[in-house]
N, CA, C and O atoms as CSV, one atom per row, in Angstrom:
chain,resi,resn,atom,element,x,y,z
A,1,UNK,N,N,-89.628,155.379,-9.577
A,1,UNK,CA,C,-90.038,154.506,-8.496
A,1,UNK,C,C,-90.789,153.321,-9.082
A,1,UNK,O,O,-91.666,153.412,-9.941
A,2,UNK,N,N,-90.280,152.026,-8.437
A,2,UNK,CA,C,-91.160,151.311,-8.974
A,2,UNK,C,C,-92.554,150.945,-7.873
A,2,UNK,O,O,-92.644,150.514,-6.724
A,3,UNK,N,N,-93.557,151.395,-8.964
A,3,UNK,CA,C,-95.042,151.273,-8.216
A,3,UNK,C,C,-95.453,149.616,-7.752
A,3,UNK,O,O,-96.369,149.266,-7.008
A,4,UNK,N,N,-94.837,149.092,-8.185
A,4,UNK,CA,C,-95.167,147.633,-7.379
A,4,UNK,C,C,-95.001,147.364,-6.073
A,4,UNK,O,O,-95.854,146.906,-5.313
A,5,UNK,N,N,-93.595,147.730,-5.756
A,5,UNK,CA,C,-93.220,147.843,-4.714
A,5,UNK,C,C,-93.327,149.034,-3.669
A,5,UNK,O,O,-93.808,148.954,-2.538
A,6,UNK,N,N,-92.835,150.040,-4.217
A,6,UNK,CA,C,-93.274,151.550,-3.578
A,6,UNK,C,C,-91.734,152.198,-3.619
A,6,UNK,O,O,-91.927,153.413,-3.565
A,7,UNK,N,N,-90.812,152.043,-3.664
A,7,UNK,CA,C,-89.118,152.444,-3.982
A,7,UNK,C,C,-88.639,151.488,-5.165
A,7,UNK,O,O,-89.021,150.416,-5.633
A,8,UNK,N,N,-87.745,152.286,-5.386
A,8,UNK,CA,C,-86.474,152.031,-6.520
A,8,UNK,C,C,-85.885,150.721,-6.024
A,8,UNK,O,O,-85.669,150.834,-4.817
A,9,UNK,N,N,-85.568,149.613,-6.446
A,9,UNK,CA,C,-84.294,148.800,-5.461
A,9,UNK,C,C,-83.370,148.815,-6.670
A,9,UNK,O,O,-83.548,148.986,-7.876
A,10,UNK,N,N,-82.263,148.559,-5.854
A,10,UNK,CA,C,-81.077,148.692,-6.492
A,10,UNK,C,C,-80.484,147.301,-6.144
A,10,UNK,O,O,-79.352,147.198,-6.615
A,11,UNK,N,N,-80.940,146.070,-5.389
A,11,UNK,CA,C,-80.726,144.867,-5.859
A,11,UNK,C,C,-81.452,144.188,-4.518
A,11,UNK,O,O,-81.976,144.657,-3.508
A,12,UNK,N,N,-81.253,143.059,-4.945
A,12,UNK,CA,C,-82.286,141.742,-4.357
A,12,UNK,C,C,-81.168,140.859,-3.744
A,12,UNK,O,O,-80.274,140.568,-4.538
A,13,UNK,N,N,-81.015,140.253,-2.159
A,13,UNK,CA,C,-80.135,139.837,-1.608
A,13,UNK,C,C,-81.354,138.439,-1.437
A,13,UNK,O,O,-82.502,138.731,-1.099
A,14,UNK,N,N,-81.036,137.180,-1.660
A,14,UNK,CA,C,-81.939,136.128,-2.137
A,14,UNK,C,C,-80.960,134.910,-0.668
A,14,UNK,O,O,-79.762,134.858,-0.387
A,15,UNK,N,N,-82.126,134.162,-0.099
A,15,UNK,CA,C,-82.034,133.635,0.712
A,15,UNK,C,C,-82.506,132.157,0.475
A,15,UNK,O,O,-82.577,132.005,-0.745
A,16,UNK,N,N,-82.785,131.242,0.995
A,16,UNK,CA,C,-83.125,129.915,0.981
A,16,UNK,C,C,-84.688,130.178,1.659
A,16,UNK,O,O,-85.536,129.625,0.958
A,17,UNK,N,N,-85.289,130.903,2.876
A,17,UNK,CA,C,-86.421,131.268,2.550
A,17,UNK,C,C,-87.261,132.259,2.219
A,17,UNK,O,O,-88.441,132.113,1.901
A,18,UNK,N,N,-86.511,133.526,2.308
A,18,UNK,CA,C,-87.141,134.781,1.870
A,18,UNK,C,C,-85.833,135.112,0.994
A,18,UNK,O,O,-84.877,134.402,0.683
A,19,UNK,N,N,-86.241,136.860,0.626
A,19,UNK,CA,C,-85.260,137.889,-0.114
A,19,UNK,C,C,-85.835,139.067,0.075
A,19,UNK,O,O,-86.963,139.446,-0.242
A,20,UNK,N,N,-84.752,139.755,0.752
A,20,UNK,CA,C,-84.590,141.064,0.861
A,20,UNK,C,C,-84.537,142.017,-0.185
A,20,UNK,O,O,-83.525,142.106,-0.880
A,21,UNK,N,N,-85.742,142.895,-0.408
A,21,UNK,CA,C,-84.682,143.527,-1.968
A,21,UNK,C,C,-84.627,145.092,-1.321
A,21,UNK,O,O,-85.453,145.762,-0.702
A,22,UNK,N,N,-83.362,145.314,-1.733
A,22,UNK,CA,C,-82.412,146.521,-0.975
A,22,UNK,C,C,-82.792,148.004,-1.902
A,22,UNK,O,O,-82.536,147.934,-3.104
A,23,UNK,N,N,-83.240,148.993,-1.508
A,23,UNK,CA,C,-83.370,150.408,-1.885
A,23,UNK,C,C,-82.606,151.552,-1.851
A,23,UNK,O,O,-81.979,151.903,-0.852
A,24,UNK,N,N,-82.635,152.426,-3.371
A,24,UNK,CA,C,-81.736,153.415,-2.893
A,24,UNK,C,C,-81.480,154.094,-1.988
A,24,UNK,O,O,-80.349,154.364,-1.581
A,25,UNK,N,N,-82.623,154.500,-1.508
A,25,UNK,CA,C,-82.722,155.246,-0.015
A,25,UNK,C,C,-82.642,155.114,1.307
A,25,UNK,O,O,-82.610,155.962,2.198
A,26,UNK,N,N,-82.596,153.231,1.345
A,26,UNK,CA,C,-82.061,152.872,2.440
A,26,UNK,C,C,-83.359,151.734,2.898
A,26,UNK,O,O,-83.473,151.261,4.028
A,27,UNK,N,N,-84.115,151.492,1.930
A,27,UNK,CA,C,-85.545,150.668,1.980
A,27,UNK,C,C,-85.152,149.341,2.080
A,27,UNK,O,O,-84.516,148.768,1.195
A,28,UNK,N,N,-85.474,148.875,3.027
A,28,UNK,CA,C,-85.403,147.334,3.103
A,28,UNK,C,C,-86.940,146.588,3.445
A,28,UNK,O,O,-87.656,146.724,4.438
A,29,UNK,N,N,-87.180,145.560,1.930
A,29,UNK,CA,C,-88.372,144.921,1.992
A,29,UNK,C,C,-88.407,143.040,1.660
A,29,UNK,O,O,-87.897,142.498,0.680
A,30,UNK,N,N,-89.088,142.410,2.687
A,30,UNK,CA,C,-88.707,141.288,2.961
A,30,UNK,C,C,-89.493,140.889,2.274
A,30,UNK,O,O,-90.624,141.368,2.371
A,31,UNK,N,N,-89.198,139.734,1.187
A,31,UNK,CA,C,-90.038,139.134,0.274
A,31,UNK,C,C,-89.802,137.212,0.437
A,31,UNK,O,O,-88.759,136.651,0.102
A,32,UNK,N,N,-91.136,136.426,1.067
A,32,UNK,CA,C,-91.281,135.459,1.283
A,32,UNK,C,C,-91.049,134.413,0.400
A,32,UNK,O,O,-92.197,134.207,0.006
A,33,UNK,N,N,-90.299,133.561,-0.215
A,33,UNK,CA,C,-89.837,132.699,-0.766
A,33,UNK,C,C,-90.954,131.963,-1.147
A,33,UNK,O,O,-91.729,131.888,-0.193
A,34,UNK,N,N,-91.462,131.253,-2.367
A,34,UNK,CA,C,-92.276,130.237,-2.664
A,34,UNK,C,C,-93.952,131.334,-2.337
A,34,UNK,O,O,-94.574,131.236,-3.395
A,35,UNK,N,N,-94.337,131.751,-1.879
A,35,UNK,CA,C,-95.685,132.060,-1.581
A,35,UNK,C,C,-95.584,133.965,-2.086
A,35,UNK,O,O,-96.604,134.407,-2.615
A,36,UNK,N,N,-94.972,134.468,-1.989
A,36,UNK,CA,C,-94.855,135.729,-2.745
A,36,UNK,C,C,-95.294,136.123,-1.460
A,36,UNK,O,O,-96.461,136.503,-1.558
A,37,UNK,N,N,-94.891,136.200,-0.330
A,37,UNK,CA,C,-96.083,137.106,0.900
A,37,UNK,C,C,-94.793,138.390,0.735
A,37,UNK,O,O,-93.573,138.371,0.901
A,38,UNK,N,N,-95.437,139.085,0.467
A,38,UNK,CA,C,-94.836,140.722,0.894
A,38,UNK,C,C,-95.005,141.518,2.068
A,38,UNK,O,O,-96.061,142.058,2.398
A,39,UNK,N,N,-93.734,141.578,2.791
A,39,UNK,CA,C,-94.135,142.398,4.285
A,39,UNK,C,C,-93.815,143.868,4.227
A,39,UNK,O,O,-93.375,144.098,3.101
A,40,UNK,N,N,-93.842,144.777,4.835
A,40,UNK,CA,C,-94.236,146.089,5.324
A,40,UNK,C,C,-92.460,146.546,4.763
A,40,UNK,O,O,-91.591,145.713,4.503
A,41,UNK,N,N,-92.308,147.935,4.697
A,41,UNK,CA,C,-90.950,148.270,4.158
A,41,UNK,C,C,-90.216,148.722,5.365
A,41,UNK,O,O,-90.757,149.634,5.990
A,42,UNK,N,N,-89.349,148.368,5.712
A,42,UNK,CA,C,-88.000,149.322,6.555
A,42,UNK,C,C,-87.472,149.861,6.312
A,42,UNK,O,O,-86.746,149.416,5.423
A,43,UNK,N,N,-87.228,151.085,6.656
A,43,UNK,CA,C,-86.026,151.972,6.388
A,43,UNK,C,C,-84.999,152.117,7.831
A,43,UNK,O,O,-85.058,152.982,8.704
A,44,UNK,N,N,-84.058,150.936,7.717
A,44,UNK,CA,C,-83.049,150.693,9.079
A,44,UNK,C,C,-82.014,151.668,8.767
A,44,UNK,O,O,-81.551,152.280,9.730
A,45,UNK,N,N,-81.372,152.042,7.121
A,45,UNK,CA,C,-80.696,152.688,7.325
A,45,UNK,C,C,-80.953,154.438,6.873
A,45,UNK,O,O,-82.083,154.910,6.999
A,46,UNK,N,N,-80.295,154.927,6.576
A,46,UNK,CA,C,-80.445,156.758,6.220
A,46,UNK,C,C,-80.016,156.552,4.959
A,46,UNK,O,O,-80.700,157.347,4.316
A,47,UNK,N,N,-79.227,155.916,4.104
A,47,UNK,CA,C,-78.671,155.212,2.862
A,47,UNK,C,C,-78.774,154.022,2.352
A,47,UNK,O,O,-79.031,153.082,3.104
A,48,UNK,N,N,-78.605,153.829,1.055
A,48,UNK,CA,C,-78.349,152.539,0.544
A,48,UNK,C,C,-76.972,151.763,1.274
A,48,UNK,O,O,-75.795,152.093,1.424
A,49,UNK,N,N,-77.702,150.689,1.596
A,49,UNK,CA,C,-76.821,149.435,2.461
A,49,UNK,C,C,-75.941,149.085,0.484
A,49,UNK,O,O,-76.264,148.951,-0.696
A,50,UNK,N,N,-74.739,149.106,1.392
A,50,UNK,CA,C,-73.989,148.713,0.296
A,50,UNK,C,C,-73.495,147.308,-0.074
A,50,UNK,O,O,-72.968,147.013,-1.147
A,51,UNK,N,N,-73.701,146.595,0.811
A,51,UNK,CA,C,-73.615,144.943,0.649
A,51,UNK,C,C,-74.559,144.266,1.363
A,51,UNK,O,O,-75.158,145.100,2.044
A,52,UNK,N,N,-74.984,143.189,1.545
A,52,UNK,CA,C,-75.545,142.110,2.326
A,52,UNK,C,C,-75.703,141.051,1.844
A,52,UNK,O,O,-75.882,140.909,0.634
A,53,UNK,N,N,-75.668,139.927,2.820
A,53,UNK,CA,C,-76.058,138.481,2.741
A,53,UNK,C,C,-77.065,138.116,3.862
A,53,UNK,O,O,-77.303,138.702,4.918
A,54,UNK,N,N,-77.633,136.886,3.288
A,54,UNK,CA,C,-78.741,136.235,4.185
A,54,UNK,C,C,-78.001,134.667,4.600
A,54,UNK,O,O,-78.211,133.759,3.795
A,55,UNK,N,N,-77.295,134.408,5.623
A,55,UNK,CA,C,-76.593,133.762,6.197
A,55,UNK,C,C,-77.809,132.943,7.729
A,55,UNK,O,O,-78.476,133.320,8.692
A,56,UNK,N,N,-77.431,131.721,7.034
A,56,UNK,CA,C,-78.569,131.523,8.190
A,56,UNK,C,C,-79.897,131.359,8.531
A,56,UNK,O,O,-80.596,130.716,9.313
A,57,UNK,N,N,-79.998,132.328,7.497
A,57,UNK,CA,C,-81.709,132.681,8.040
A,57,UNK,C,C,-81.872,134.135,8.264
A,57,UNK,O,O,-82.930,134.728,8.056
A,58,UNK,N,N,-80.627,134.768,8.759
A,58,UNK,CA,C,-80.347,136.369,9.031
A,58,UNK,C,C,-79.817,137.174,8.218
A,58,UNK,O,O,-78.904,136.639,7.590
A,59,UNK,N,N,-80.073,138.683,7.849
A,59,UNK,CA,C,-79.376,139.169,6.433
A,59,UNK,C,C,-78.203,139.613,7.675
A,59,UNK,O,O,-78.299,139.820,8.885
A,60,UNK,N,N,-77.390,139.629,6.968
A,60,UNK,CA,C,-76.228,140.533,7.606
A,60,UNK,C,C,-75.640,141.585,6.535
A,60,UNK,O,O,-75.356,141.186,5.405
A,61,UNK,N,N,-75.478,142.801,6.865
A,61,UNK,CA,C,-75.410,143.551,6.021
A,61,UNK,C,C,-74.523,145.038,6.527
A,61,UNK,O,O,-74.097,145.091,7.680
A,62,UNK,N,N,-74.335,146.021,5.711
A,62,UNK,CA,C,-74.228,147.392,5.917
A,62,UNK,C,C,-73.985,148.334,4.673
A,62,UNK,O,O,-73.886,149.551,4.830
């Protein structure tokens, strides 16, 4: 696990103002572009999301 964050990620989906970085377990944590603000973790899915993009402004993903 990485202790910085609090889960494993298994990759970083990068946006124009934030980035999502995606977890094995299904952890999704929103990371603020330019200012480093780190928000709270989600777990939306029961698994690792196997693709996503940040389109917009919105990740779209599954």
């Amino acid at each position: 696990m990485n202790s910085g964050i609090g889960f494993n990620p298994i990759r970083i989906d990068k946006g124009e103002k934030y980035s999502l970085a995606i977890g094995s377990d299904g952890e999704v944590l929103k990371i603020s572009n330019g200012d480093s603000q780190v928000h709270d973790i989600a777990y939306p899915f029961s698994g690792a999301s196997s693709c996503g993009a940040i389109i917009s402004g919105r990740w779209v993903g599954s």
